[in-house]
C-alpha positions as CSV (number, residue, x, y, z in Angstrom):
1,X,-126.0,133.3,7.8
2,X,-123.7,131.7,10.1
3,X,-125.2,130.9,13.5
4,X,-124.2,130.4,17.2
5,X,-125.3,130.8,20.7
6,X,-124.4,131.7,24.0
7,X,-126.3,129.9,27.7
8,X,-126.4,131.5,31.1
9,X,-123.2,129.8,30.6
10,X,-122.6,129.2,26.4
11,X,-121.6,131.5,24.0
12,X,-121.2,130.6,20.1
13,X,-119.2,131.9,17.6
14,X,-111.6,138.5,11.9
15,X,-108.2,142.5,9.3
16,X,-110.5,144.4,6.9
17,X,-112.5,142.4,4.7
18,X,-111.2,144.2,2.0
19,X,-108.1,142.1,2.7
20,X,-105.8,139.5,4.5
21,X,-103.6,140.1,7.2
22,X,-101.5,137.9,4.4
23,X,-100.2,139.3,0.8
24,X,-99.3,136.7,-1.6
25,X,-95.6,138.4,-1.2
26,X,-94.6,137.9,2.0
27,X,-93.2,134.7,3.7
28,X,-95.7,133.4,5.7
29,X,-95.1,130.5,8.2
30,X,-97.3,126.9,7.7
31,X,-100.3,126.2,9.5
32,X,-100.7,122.6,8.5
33,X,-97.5,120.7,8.4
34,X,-96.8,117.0,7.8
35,X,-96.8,114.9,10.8
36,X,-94.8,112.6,12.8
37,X,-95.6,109.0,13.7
38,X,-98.5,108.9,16.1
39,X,-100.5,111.7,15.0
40,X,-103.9,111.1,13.4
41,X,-104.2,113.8,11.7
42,X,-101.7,113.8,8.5
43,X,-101.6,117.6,8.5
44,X,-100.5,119.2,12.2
45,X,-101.6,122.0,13.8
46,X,-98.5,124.0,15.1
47,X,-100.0,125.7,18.6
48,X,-99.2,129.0,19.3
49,X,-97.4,130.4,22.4
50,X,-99.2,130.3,25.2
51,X,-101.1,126.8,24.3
52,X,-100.7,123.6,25.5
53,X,-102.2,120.3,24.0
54,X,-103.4,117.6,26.0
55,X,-105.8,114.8,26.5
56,X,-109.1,114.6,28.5
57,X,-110.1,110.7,29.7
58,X,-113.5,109.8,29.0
59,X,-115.7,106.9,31.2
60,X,-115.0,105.1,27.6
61,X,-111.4,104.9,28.3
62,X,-111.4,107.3,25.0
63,X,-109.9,110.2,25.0
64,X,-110.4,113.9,23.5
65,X,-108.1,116.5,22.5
66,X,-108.0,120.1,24.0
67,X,-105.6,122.5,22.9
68,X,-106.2,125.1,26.3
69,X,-104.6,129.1,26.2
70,X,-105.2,130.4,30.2
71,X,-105.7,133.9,30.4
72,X,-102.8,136.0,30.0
73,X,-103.8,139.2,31.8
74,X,-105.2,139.9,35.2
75,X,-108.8,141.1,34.9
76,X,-110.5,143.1,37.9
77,X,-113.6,140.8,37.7
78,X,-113.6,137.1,37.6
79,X,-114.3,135.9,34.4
80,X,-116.0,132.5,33.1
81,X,-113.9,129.8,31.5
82,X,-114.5,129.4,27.8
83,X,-115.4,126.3,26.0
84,X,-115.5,126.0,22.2
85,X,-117.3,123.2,20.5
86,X,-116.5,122.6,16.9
87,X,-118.6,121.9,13.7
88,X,-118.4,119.0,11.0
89,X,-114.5,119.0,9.0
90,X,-113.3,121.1,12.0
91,X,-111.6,120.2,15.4
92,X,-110.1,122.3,18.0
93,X,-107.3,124.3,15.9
94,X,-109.8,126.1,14.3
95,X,-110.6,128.1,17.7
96,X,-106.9,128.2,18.3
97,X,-105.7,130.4,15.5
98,X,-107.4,133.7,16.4
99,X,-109.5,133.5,19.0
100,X,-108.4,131.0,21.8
101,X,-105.4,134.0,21.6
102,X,-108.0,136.9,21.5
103,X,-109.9,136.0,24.5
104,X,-107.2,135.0,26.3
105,X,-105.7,138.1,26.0
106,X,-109.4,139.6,27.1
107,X,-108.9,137.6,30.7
108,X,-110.7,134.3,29.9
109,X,-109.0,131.2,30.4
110,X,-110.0,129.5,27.1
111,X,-110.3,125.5,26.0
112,X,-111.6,124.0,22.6
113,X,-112.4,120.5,22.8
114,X,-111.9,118.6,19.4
115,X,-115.0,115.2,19.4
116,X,-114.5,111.8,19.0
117,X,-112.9,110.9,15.9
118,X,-112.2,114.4,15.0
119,X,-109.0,116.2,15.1
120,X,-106.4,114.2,17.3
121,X,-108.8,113.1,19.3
122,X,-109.6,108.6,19.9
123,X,-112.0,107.0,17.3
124,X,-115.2,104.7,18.7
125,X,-116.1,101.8,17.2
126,X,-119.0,102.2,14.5
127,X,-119.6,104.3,11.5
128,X,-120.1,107.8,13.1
129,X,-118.2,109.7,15.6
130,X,-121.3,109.7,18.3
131,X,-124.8,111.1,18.9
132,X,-125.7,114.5,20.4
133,X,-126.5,112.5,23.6
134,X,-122.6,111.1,23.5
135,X,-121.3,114.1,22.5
136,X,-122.8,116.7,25.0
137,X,-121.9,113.5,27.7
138,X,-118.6,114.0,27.1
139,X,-118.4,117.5,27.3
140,X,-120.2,117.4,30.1
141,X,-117.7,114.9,31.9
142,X,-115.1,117.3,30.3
143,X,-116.8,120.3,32.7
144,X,-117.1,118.3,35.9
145,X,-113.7,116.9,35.6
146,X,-111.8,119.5,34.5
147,X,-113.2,123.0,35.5
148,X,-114.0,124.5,38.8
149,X,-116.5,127.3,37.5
150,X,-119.5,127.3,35.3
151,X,-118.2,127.9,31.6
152,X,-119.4,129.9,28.6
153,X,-120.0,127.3,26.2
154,X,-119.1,128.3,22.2
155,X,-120.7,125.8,19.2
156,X,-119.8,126.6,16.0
157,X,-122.5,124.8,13.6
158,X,-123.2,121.4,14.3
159,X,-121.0,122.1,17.6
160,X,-123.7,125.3,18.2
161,X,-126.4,122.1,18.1
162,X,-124.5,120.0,20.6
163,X,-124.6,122.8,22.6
164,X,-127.8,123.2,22.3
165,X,-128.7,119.3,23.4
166,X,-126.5,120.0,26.3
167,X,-128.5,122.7,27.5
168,X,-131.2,121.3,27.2
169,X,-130.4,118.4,29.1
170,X,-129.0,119.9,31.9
171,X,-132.7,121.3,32.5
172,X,-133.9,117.8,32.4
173,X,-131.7,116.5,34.9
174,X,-132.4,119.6,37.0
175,X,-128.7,121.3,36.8
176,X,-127.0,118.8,38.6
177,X,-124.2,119.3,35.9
178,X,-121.9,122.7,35.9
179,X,-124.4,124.5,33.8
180,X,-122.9,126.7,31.2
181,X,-123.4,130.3,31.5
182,X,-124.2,131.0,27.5
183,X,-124.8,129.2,24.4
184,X,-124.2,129.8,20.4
185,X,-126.7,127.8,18.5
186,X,-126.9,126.2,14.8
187,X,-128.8,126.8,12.3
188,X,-130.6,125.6,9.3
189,X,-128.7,124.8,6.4
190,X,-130.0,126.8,3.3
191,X,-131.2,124.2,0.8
192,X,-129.1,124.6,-2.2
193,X,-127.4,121.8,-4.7
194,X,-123.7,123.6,-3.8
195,X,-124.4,123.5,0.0
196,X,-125.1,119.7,-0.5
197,X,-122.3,119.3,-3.2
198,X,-119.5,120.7,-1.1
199,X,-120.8,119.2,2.1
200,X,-122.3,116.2,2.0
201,X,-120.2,115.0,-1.4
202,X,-117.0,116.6,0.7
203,X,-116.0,118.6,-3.0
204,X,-114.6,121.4,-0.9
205,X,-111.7,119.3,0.5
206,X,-110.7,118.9,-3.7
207,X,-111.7,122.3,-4.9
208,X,-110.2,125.1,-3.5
209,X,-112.5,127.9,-5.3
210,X,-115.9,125.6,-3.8
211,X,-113.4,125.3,-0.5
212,X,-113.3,129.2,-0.2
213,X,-117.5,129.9,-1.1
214,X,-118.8,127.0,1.5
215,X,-116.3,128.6,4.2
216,X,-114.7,131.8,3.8
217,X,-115.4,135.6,2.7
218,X,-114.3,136.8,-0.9
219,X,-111.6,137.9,0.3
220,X,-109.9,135.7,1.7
221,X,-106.0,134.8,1.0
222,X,-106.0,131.7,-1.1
223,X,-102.9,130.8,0.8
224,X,-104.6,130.8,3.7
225,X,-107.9,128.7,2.5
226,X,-105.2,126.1,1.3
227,X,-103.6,125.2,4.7
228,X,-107.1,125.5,6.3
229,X,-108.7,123.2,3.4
230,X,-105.5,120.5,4.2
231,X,-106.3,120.7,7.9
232,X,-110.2,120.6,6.9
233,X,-109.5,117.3,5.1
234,X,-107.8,115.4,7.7
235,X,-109.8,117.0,10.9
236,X,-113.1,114.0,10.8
237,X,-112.5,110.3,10.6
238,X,-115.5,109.7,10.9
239,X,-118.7,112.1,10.7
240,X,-120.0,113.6,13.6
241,X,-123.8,112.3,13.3
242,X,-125.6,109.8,11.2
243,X,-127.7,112.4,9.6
244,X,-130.7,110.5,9.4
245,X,-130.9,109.6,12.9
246,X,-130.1,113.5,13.8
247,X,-133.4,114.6,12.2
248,X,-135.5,112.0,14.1
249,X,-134.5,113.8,17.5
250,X,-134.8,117.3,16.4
251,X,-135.5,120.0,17.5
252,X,-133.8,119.9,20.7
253,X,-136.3,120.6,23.7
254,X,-136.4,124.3,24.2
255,X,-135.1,126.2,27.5
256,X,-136.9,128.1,29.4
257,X,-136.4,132.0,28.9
258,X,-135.5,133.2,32.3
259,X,-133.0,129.8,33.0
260,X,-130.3,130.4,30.4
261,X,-129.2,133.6,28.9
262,X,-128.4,132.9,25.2
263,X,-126.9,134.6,22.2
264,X,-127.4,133.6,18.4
265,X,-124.6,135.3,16.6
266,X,-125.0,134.8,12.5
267,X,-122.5,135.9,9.7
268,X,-124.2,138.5,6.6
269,X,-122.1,136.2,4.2
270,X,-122.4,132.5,5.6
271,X,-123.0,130.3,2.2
272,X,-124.4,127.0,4.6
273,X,-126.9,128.9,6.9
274,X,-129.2,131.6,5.5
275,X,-131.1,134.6,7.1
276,X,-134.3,132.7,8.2
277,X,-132.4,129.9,10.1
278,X,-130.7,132.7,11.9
279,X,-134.0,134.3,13.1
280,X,-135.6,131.0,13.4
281,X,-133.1,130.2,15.5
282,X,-133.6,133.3,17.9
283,X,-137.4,132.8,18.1
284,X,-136.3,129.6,19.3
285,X,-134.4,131.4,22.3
286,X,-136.7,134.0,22.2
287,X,-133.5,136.7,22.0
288,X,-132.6,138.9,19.0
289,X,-130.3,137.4,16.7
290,X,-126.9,138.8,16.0
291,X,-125.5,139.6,12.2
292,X,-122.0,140.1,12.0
293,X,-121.7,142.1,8.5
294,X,-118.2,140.8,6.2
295,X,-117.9,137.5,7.8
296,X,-118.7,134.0,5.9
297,X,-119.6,130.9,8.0
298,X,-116.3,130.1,9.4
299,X,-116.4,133.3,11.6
300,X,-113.3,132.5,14.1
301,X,-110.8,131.6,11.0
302,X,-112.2,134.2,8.1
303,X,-110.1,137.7,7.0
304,X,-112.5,139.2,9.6
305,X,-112.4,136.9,12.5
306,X,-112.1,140.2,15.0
307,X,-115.9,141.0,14.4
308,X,-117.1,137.7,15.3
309,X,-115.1,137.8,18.3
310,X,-115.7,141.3,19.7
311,X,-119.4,140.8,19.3
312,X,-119.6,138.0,21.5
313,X,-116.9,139.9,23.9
314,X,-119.4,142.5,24.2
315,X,-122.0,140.3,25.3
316,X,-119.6,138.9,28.0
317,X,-118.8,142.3,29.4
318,X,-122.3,143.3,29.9
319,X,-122.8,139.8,31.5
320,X,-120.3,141.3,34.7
321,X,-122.5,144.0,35.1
């Protein structure tokens, strides 16, 4: 099972699942094309109407990529910006598909941040993109900088554990941060030889049936897994952690209940995270987990991205009341 989470300002992560929005007959238009000189990704996303791409300045003199859709509808209440994290192989397209436009269109002004070394984003020095200390620093100067309201924060995976450290850390140093409203949090990967095989020996980004299990339902249009695969391949320069060092400074320290709502959000078909790391994961929080049934781990890109998405919608609403 997939997870995610939502803080008292974080929130973590599609047709039918019987079928694509896409049949192999019709004409459908590229999401990954070849790019022009001065791109670092070889394979482009094309942004949708509505989104702009641009570049946020770290302290480093680095900078990250945020592909940002505002809100496209006026909404009675005021709502809470949105802020999606990505996982490992992923970068900020993969919110900007379906549901940077989906929640947009719900009255949230919507940003997903692609790290260090991912997506078109600069590269550090060194072997790995960062540390979850550097990596929730820099959304964190992201926030102050660049947003005049506490945000929802959205990690997907890995980006649900950044999250996670961010929280956390924002306790410590007694919210002198924006805090984020609600969290999505990562969970455990299940321990299986084609989990480490696709991931860790990156086979998915050669084979396209392994491609489609590790991410995607069943269902999904093999068109469709191809141009994400392409982007998938050329999304992380580097990886996000050194894996070894990760472990050392896990878990994360927990938040307290009552400081920071939270939702877990899990998919019934996620092939990386299985059904104890998603309950583990909300006794952690001390919440309820939620299973979205007919979704695979990448939740915000599969044949069934809607469920994902009007799950954690839901939760928003009742947060205005």
């Amino acid at each position: 099972m997939g997870g995610m989470s939502i803080t008292p300002m974080a929130i973590l992560i599609g047709p039918s699942p019987r079928t694509s929005i896409f049949s192999s007959r019709m004409t459908v238009k590229p999401l990954a094309v070849l790019t022009s000189p001065g791109h670092k990704m070889k394979a482009q996303y094309m942004l949708k109407e509505g989104q702009i791409r641009h570049f946020h300045e770290l302290p480093s003199g680095l900078k990250m990529e945020v592909i940002t859709q505002k809100m496209n509808k006026q909404v009675e209440l005021e709502t809470p910006p949105l802020v999606f994290i990505h996982g490992s192989f992923h970068a900020a397209w993969c919110w900007a598909h379906h549901w940077l436009p989906f929640f947009s269109h719900h009255g949230f002004h919507s940003h997903s941040l692609s790290l260090l070394a991912q997506g078109e984003s600069d590269t550090p020095p060194g072997k790995v993109a960062g540390t979850l200390e550097t990596h929730a620093a820099d959304i964190a100067h992201f926030i102050k900088k660049e947003l005049t309201s506490q945000p929802v924060l959205i990690g997907h995976s890995f980006g649900g554990l950044i999250v996670q450290y961010y929280l956390s850390s924002i306790r410590k140093e007694g919210n002198k941060a924006k805090s984020p409203r609600r969290l999505k949090v990562a969970c455990r990967w299940q321990g299986r030889t084609e989990v480490t095989r696709s991931l860790a020996a990156k086979a998915f980004q050669t084979d396209l049936p392994l491609c489609k299990e590790t991410f995607f339902s069943a269902h999904m249009d093999d068109h469709l897994v191809q141009r994400y695969q392409e982007l998938m391949k050329e999304s992380s320069r580097l990886p996000l952690f050194d894996l070894r060092k990760l472990n050392a400074s896990l878990p994360v320290p927990a938040v307290p209940e009552s400081s920071i709502p939270v939702l877990v959000v899990g998919a019934k078909d996620d092939f990386i995270v299985d059904a104890e790391g998603l309950a583990e994961t909300g006794r952690f929080y001390g919440v309820s987990p939620v299973c979205v049934e007919g979704v695979a781990h990448d939740m915000m890109l599969d044949c069934s991205w809607e469920k994902g998405a009007n799950a954690i919608l839901t939760w928003l609403r009742g947060l205005e009341h």
